[in-house]
N, C-alpha and C positions, 0 to 999 in steps of 0.2 A: 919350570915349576918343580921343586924339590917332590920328592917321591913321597915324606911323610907327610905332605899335605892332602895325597888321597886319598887318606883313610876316611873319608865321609862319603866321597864320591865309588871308593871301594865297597865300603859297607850298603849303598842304598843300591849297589848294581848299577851305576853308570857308566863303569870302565868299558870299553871294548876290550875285547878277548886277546891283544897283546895288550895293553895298560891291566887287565885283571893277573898276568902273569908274571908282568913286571913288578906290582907291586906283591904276589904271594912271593916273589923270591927276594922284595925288601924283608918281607916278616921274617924271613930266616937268619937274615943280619940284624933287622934293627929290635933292641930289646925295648924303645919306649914305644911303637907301633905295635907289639906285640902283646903289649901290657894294655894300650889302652883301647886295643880292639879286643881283648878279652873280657877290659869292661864294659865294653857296648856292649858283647853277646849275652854278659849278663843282665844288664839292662835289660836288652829285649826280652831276654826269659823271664825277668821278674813283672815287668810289662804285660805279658799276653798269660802270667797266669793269674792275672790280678781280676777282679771282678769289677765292672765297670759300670757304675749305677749312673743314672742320671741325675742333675741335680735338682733339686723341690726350693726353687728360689722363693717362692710365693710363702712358704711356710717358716725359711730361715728368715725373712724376712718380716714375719707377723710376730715372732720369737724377739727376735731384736727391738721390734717396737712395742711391746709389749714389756720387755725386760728395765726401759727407760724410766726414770722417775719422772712423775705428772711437770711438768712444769708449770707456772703461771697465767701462759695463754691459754694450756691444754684444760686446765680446772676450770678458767672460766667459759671455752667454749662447752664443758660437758654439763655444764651451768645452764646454758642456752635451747636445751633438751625441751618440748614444750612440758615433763611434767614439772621437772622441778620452775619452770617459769608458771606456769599455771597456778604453782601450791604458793610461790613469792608473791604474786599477782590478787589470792585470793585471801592472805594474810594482810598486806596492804592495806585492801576493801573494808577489810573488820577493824582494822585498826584507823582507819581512816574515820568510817563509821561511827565509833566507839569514842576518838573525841571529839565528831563537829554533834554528837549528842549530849556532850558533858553539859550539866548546868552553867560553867562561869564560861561559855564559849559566846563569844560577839556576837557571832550570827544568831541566838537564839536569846540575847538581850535585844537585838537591834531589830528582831522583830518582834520584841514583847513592848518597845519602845511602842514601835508603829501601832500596835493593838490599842495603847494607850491613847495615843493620838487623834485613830478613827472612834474612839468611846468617845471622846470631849466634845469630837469633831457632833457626833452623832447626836449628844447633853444640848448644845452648844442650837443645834440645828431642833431639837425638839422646841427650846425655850422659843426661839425665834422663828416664825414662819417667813420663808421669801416670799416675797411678791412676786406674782405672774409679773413678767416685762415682757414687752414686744422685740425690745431691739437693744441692743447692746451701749448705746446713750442712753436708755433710761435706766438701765441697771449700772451704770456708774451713777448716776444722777441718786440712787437710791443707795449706793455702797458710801459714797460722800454723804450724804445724811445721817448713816448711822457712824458713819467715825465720828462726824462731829457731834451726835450726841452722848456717844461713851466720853 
């Protein structure tokens, strides 16, 4: 193994105490070992006077999703919230309300029809009295009577 290859092994204190001596007496020869375990030392010094904060993932991460534009899924799931469904929900009802109460709506000809219907029916039923019948043959026997006399 070449000597400038333990400068990693030199620098973390791996060497034993002839390999630590062999290589202080490479540093004397070799000018790229000497350069770049200068820049380790630096390293380290600029390392341990550095201030070492922990990192607040939870908040960088609320920041970035926050920072995003809504998209399409997202607008419609904030849609889904029960008040804006409740206020769509309750808009609906009135407007639902508001036309099956319109005058020209079907449902309120087609039972003004029927109103009509049970009036005549009713006109219809005054003019005429039924007859008590016993049994279901003599009340056809008496419904053939009157068609044939209309």
């Amino acid at each position: 193994m070449r000597t400038c290859d333990l400068l990693d092994k030199y620098r973390d204190g791996e060497l034993e105490a002839a390999g630590q001596k062999e290589f202080q007496s490479h540093l004397l020869i070799c000018e790229d070992c000497r350069t770049k375990m200068a820049l380790l030392n630096n390293l380290v010094q600029i390392l341990k006077q550095e201030e070492v904060r922990p990192l607040d993932l939870a908040n960088q991460i609320a920041r970035q999703a926050f920072l995003k534009d809504k998209s399409w899924d997202a607008l419609v799931i904030s849609w889904l919230r029960p008040g804006p469904v409740l206020a769509a929900l309750s808009l609906m009802l009135v407007l639902f309300s508001f036309l099956w109460l319109l005058p020209g709506n079907s449902q309120v000809s087609a039972y003004s029809e029927y109103e009509k219907l049970m009036d005549e029916a009713d006109s219809i039923n005054q003019k005429t009295s039924l007859p008590q019948v016993s049994s279901e043959s003599a009340l056809g026997l008496w419904l053939q009577q009157e068609g044939n006399s209309e």
